[in-house]
DOTILO-932653 format. One record per residue (C-alpha): residue number from 1; residue in three letters; chain; z, x, y. Coordinates in steps of 0.001 Angstrom, whole numbers, plus 500000, padded with zeros to 6 digits. Example, Ala and Ser with C-alpha at 12.3 -4.5 7.8 and 13.67 -1.06 7.14 Angstrom:
<num: 1; residu: ALA; chaine: A; up: 507800; east: 512300; north: 495500>
<num: 2; residu: SER; chaine: A; up: 507140; east: 513670; north: 498940>
% end
This chain:
<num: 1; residu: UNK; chaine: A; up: 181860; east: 144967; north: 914393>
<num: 2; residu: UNK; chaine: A; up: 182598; east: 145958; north: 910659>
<num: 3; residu: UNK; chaine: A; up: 180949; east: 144364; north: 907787>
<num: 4; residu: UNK; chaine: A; up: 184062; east: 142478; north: 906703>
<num: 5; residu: UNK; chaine: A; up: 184222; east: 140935; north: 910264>
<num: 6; residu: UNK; chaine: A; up: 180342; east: 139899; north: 910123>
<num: 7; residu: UNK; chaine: A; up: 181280; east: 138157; north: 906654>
<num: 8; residu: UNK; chaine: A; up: 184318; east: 136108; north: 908229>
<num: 9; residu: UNK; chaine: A; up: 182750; east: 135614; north: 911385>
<num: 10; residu: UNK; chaine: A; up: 179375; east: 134792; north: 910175>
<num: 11; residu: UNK; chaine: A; up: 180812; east: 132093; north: 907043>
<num: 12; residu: UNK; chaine: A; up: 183402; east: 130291; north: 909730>
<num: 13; residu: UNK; chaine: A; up: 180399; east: 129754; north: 912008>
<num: 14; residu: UNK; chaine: A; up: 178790; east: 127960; north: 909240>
<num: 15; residu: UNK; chaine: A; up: 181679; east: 125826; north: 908557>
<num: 16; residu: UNK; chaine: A; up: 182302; east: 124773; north: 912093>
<num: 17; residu: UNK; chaine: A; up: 178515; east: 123613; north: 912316>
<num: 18; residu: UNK; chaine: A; up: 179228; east: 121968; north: 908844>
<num: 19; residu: UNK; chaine: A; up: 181703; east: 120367; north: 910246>
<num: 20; residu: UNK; chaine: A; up: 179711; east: 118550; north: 913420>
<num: 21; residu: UNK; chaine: A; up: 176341; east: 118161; north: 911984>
<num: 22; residu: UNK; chaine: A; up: 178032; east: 114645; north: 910022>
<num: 23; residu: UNK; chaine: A; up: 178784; east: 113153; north: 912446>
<num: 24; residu: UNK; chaine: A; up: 175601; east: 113089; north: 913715>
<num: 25; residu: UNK; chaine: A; up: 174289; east: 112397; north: 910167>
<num: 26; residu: UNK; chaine: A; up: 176786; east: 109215; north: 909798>
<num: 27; residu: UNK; chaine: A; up: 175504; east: 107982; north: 913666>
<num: 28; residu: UNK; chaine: A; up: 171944; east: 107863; north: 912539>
<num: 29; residu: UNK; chaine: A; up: 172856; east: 105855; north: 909404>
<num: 30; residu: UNK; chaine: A; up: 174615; east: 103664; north: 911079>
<num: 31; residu: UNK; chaine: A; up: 172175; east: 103319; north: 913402>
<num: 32; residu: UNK; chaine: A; up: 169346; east: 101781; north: 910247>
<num: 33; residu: UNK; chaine: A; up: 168360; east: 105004; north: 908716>
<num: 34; residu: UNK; chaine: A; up: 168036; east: 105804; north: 904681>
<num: 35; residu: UNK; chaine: A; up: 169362; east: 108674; north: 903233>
<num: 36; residu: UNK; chaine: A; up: 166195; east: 110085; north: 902434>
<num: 37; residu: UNK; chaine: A; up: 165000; east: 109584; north: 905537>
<num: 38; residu: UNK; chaine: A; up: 168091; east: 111563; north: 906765>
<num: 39; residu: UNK; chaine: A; up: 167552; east: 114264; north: 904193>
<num: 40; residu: UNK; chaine: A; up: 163670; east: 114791; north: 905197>
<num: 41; residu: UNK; chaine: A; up: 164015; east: 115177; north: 908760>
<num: 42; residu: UNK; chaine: A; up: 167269; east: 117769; north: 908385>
<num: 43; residu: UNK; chaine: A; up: 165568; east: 120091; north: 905721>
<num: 44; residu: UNK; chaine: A; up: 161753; east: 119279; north: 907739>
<num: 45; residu: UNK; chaine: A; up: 163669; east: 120399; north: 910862>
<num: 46; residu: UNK; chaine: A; up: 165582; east: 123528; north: 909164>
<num: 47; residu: UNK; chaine: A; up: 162428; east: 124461; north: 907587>
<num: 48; residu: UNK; chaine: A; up: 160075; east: 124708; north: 911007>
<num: 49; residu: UNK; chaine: A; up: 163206; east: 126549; north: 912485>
<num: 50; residu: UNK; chaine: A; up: 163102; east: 129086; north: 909964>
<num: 51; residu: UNK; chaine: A; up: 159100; east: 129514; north: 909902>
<num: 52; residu: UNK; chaine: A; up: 159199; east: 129702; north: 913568>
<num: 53; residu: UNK; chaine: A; up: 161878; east: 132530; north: 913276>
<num: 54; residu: UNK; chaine: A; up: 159619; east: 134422; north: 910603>
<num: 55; residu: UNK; chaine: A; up: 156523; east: 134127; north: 913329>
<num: 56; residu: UNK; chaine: A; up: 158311; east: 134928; north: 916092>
<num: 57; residu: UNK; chaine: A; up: 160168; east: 138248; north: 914204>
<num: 58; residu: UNK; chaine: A; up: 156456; east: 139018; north: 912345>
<num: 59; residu: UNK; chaine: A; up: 157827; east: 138395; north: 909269>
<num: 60; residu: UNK; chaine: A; up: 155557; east: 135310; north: 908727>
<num: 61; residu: UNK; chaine: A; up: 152552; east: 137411; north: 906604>
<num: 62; residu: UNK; chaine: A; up: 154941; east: 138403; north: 904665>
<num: 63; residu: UNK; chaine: A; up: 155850; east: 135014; north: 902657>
<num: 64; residu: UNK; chaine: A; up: 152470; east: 135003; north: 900439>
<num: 65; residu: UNK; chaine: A; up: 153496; east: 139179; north: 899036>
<num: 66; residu: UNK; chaine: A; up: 157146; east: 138000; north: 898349>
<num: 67; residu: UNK; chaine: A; up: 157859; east: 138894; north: 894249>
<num: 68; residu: UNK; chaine: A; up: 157021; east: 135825; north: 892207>
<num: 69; residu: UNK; chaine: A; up: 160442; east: 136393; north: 890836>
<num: 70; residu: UNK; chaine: A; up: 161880; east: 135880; north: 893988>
<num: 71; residu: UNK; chaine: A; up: 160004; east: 132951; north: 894769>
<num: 72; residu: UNK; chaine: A; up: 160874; east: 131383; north: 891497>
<num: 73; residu: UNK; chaine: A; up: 164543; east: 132220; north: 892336>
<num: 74; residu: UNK; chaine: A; up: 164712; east: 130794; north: 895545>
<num: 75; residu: UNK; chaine: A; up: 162209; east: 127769; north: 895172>
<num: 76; residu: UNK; chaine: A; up: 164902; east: 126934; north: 892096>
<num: 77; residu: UNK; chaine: A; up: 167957; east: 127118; north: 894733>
<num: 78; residu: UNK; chaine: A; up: 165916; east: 124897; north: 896746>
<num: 79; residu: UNK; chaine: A; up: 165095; east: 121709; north: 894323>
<num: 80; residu: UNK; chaine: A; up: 169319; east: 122004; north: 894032>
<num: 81; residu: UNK; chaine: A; up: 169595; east: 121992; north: 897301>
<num: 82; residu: UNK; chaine: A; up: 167321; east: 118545; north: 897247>
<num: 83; residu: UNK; chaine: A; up: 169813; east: 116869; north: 895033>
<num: 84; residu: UNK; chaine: A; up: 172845; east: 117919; north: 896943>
<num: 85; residu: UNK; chaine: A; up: 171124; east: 116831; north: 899964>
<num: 86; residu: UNK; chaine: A; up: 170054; east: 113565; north: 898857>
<num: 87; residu: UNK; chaine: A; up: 173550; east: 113183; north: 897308>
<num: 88; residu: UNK; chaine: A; up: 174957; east: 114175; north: 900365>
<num: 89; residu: UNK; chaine: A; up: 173412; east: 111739; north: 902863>
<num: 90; residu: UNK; chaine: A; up: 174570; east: 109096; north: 900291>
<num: 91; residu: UNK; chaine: A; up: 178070; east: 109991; north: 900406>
<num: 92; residu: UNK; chaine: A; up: 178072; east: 109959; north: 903726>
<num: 93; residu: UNK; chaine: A; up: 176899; east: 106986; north: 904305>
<num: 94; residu: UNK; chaine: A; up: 179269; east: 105335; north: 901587>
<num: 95; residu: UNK; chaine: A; up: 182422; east: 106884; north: 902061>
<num: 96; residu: UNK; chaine: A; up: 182088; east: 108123; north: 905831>
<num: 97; residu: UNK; chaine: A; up: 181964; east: 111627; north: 907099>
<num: 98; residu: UNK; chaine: A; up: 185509; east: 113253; north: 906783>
<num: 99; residu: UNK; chaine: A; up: 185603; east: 111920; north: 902935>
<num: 100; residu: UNK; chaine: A; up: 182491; east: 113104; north: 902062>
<num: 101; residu: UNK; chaine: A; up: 182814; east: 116220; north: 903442>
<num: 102; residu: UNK; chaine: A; up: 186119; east: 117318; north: 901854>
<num: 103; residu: UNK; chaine: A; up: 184421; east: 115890; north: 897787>
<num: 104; residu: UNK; chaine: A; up: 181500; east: 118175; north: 898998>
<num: 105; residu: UNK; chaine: A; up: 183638; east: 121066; north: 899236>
<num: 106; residu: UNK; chaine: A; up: 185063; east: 120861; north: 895880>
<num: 107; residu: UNK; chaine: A; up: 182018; east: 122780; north: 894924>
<num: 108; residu: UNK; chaine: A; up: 184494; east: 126335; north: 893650>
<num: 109; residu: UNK; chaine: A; up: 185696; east: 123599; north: 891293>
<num: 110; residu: UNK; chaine: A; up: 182149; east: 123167; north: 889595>
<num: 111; residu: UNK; chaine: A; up: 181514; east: 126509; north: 889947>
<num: 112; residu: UNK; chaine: A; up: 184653; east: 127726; north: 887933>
<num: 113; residu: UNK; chaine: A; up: 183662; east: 124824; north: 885372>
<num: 114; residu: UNK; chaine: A; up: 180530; east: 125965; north: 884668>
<num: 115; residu: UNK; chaine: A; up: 181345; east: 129346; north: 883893>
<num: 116; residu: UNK; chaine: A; up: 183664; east: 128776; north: 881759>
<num: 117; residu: UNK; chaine: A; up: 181846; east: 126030; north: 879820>
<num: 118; residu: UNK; chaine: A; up: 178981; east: 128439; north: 880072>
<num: 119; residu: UNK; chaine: A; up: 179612; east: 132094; north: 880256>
<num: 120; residu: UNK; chaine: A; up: 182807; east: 131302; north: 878434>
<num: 121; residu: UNK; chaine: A; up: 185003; east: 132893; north: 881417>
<num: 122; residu: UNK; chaine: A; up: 188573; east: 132476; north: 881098>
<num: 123; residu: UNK; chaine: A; up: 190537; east: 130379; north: 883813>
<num: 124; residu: UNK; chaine: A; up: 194006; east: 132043; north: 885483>
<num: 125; residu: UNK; chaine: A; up: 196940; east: 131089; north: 886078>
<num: 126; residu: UNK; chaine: A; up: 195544; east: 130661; north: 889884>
<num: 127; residu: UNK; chaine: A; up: 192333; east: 129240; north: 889251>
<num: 128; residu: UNK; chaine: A; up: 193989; east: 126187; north: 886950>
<num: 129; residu: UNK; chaine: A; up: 196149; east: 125714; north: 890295>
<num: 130; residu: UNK; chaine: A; up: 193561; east: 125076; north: 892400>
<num: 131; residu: UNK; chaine: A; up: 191643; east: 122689; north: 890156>
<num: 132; residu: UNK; chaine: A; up: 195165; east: 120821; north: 889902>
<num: 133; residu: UNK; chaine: A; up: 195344; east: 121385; north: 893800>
<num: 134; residu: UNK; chaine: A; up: 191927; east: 119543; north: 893742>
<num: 135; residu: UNK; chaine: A; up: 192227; east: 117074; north: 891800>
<num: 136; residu: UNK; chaine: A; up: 195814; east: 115740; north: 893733>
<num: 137; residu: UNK; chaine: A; up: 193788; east: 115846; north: 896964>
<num: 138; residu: UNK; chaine: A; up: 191002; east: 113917; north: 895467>
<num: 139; residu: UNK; chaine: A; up: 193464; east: 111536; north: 894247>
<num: 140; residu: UNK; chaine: A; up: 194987; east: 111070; north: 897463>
<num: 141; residu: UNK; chaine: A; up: 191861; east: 110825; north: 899723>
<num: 142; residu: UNK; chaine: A; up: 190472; east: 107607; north: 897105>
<num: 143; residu: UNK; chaine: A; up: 193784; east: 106132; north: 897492>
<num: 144; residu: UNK; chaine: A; up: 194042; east: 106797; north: 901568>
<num: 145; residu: UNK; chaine: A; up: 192581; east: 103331; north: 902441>
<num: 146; residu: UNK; chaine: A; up: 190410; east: 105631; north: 905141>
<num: 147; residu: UNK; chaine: A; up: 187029; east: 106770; north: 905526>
<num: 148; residu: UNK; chaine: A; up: 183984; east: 104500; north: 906440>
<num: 149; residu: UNK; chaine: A; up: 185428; east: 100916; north: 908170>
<num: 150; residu: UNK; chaine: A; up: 183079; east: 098978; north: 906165>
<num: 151; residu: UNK; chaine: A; up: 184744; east: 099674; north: 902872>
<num: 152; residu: UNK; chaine: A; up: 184338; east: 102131; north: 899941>
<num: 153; residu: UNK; chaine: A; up: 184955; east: 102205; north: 895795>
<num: 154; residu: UNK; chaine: A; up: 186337; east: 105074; north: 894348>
<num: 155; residu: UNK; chaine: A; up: 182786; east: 105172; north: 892202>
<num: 156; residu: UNK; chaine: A; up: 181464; east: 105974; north: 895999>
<num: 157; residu: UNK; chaine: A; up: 183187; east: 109371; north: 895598>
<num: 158; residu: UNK; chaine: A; up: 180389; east: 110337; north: 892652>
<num: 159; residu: UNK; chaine: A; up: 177526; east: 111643; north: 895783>
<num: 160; residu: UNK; chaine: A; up: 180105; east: 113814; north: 897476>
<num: 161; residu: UNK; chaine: A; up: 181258; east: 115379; north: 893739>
<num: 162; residu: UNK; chaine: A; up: 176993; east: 115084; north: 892381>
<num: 163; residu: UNK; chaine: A; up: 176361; east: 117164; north: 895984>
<num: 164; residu: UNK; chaine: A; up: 178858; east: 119295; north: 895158>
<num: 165; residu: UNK; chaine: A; up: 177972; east: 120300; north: 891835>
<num: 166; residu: UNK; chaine: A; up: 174325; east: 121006; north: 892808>
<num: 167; residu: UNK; chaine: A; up: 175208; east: 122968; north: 896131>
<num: 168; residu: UNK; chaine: A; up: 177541; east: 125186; north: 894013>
<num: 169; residu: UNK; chaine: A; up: 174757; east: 125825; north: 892014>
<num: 170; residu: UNK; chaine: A; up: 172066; east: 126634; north: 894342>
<num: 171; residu: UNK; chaine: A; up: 174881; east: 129011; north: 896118>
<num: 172; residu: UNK; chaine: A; up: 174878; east: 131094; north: 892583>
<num: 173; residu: UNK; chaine: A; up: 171503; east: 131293; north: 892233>
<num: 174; residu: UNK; chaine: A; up: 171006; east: 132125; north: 896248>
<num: 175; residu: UNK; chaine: A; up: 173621; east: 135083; north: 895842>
<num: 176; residu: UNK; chaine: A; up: 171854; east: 136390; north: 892378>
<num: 177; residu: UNK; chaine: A; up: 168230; east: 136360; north: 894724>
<num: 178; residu: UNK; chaine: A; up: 169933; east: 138110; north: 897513>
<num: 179; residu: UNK; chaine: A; up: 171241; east: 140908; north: 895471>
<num: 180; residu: UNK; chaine: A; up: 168527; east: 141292; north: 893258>
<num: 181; residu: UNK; chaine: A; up: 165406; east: 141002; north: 895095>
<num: 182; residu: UNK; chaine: A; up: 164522; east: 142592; north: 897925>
<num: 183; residu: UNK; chaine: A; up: 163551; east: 140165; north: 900505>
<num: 184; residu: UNK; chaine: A; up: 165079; east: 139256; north: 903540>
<num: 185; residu: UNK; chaine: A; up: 167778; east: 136771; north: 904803>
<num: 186; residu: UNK; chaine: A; up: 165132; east: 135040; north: 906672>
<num: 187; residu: UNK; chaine: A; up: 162748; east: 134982; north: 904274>
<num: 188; residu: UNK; chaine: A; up: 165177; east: 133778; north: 901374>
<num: 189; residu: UNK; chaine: A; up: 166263; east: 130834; north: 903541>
<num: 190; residu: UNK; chaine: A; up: 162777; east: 130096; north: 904405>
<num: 191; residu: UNK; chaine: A; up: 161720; east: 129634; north: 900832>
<num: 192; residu: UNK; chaine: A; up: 164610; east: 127522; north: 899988>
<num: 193; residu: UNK; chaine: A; up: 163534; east: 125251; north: 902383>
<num: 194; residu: UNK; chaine: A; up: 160099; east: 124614; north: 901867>
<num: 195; residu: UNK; chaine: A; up: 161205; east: 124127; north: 898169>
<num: 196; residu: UNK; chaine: A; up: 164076; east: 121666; north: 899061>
<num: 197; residu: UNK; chaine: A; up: 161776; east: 119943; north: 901224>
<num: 198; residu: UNK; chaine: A; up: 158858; east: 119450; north: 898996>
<num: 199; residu: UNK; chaine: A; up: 161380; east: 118324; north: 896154>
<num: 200; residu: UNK; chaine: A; up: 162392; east: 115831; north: 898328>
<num: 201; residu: UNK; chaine: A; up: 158927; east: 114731; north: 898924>
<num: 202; residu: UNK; chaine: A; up: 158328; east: 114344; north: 895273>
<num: 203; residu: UNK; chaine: A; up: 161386; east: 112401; north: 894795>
<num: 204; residu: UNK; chaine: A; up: 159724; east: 110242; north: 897314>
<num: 205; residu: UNK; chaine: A; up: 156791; east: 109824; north: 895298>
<num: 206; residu: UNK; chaine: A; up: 158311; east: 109591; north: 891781>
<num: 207; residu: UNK; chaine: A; up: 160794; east: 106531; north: 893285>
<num: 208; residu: UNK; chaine: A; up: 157485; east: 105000; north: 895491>
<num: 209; residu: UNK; chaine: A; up: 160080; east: 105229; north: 898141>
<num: 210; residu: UNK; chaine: A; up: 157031; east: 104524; north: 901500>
<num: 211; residu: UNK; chaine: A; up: 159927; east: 104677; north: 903986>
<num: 212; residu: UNK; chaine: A; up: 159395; east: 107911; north: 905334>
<num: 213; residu: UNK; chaine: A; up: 159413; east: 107656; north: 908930>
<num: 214; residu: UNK; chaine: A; up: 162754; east: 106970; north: 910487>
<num: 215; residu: UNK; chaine: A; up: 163624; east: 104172; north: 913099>
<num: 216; residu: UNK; chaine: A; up: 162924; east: 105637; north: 916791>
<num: 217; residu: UNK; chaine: A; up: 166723; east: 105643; north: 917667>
<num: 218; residu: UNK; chaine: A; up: 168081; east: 107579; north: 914574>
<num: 219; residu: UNK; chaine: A; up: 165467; east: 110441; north: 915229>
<num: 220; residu: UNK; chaine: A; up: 167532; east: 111899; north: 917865>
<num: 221; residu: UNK; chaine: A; up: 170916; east: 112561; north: 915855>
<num: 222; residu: UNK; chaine: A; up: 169183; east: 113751; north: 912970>
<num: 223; residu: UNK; chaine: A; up: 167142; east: 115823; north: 914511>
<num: 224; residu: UNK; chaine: A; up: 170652; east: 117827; north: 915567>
<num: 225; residu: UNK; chaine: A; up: 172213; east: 117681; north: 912602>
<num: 226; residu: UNK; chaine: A; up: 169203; east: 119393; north: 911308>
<num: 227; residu: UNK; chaine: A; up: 169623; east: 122098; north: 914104>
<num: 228; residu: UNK; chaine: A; up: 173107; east: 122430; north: 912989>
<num: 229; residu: UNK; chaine: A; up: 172481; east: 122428; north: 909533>
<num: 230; residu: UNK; chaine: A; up: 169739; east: 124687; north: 910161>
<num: 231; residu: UNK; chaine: A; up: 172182; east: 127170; north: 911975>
<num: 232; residu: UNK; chaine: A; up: 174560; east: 126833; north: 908898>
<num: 233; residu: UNK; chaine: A; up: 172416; east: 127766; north: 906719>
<num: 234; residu: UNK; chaine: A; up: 171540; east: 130647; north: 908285>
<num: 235; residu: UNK; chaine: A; up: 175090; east: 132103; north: 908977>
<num: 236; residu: UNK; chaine: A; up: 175499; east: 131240; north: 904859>
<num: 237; residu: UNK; chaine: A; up: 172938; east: 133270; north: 904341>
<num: 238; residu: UNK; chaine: A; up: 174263; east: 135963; north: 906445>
<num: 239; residu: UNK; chaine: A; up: 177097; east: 135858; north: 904716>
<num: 240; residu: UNK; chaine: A; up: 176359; east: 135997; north: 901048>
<num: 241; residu: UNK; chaine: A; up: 174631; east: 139187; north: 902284>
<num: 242; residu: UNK; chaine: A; up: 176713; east: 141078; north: 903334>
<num: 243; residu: UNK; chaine: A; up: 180073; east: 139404; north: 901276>
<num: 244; residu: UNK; chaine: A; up: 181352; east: 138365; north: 897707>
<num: 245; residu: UNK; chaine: A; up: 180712; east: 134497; north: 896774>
<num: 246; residu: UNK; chaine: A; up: 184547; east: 134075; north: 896195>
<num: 247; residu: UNK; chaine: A; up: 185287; east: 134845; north: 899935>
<num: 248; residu: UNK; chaine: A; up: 182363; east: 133370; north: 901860>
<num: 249; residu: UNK; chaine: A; up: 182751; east: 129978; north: 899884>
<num: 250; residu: UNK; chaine: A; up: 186721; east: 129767; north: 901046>
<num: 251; residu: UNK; chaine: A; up: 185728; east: 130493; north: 904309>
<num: 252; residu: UNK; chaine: A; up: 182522; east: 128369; north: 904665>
<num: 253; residu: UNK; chaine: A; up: 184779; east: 125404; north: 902569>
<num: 254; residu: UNK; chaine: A; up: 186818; east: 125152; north: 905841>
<num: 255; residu: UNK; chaine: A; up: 184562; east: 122456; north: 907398>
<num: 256; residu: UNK; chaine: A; up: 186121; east: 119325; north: 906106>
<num: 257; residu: UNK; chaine: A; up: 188785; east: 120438; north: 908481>
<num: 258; residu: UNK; chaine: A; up: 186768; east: 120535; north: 911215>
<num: 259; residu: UNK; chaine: A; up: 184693; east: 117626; north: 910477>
<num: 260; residu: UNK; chaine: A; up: 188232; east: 115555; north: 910312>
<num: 261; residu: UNK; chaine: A; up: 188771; east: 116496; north: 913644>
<num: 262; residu: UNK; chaine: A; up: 185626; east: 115682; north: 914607>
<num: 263; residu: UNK; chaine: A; up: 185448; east: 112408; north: 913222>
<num: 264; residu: UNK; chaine: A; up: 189027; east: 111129; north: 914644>
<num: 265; residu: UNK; chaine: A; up: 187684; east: 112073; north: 918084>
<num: 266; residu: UNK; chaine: A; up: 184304; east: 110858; north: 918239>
<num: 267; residu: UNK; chaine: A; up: 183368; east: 108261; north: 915380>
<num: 268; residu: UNK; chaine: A; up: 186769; east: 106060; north: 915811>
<num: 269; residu: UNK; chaine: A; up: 184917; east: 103332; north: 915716>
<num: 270; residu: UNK; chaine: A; up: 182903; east: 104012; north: 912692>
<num: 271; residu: UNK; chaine: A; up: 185575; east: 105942; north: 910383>
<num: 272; residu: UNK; chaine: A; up: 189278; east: 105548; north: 909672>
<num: 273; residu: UNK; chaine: A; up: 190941; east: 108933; north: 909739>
<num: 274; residu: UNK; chaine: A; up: 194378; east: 108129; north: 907917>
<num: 275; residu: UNK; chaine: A; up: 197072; east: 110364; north: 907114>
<num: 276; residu: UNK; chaine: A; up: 196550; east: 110342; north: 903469>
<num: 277; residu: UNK; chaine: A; up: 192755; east: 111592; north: 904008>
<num: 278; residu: UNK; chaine: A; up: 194116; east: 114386; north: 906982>
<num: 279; residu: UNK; chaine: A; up: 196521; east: 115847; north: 903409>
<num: 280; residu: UNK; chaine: A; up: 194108; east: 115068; north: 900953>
<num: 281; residu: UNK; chaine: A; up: 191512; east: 117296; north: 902918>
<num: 282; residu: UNK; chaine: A; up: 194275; east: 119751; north: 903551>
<num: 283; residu: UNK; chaine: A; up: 194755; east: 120103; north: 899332>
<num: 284; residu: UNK; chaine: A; up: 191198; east: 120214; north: 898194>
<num: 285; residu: UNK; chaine: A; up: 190449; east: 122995; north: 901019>
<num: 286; residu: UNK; chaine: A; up: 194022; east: 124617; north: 899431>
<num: 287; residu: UNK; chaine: A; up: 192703; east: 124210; north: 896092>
<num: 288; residu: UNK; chaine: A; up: 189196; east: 125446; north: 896224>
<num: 289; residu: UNK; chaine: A; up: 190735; east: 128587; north: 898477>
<num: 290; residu: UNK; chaine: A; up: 192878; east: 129483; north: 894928>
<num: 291; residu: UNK; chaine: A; up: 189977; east: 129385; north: 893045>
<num: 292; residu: UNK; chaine: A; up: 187884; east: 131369; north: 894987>
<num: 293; residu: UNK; chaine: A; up: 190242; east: 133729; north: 895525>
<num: 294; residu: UNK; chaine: A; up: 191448; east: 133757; north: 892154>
% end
């Protein structure tokens, strides 16, 4: 297999498990769980996946000689990744899956912002497309009268956009580690989850939040989103090695497509899949494709 076919293969992989591990993330919500409740046992899960990888491949010694540069680097992708994650399990259980998944993947939009607020980059033709592209399917999905059953503002739509902007900074600074330090895929992903996981765990403290341990019958489902997320998270990780950020993000920013047709088939009951949100998540995918490809 070539290494352009790894980077396709291994960034639609992570958007198909992007796509199912919500709707086991909106069932244990549903089912009494918080959202950082949700968010601890996913990244605790990810995180003795990834450590258990590194022991079973050797690579477990290796963690304490890593550079402190890359440690910095990667612990700093990971307290992101805690506010996208705690953002994330919010939106999801305000708006519903399939919503919050497609504002989540408007994260090529905050990406393009930044740098040109920031690094003063200009914006083409293309790129002001897609944010225009965006912005129509965000306007459509708050006006689709879909999503979660038990009703949603348009204010809701803030944690999918707030989980957005962090994730598509964690992705920048992920990339910058992976091409500039010299550790390992596993070993990147590793450190970005003990770092997302201990933010998380601070936020806990800082907010005096005590419920920590999840009702008995939400354990199950998000225990397996974890797994998939997990699994993502690897594959994105795969990918940004071996691939350019513009083309692994359009790829990976495919699972709001799947996780529409994943909700209309399996949380009916929970989530209102309407036409409106089915073209509004067909836009903002369009949208962030231009700009990533721009």
């Amino acid at each position: 297999m070539s290494p352009v076919s790894e980077v396709y293969l291994f960034a639609l992989f992570a958007a198909l498990l992007w796509g199912i591990s919500p709707v086991f993330t909106k069932s244990g919500l549903v089912r009494g769980g918080t959202s950082l409740q949700g968010s601890l046992v996913v990244v605790f899960v990810g995180t003795l996946c990834y450590v258990a990888a590194l022991a079973i491949v050797g690579g477990l010694s290796n963690l304490p000689s890593i550079s402190p540069i890359a440690l910095l680097v990667f612990a700093s992708s990971g307290v992101a990744g805690a506010l996208s994650w705690m953002s994330y399990f919010v939106g999801v259980d305000r708006v519903g899956a399939s919503i919050n998944t497609a504002g989540f993947n408007t994260h090529p939009l905050f990406a393009t912002v930044v740098a040109f607020l920031i690094l003063g980059e200009t914006l083409s033709v293309q790129t002001a497309l897609g944010i225009l592209t965006i912005v129509v399917g965000l306007t459509v999905i708050a006006t689709s009268k879909g999503g979660d059953r038990a009703g949603w503002s348009v204010a809701d739509l803030t944690f999918p956009l707030l989980s957005s902007g962090a994730y598509a900074v964690s992705n920048v600074v992920r990339r910058f580690g992976l091409t500039r330090t010299d550790v390992t895929t596993l070993e990147a992903v590793t450190v970005n989850s003990i770092a997302t996981l201990a933010a998380l765990f601070v936020y806990a403290a800082v907010t005096r939040d005590t419920r920590l341990v999840p009702p008995k019958e939400t354990v199950r489902p998000f225990v397996l989103s974890g797994l998939l997320s997990a699994l993502a998270f690897f594959f994105l990780f795969e990918a940004f090695d071996r691939g350019s950020v513009a083309v692994v993000s359009a790829l990976s920013g495919l699972s709001p497509v799947f996780a529409t047709v994943i909700v209309a088939v399996f949380l009916a009951d929970v989530e209102r899949v309407t036409r409106g949100i089915v073209t509004g998540v067909v836009l903002v995918v369009g949208g962030a494709t231009l700009i990533t490809l721009a």
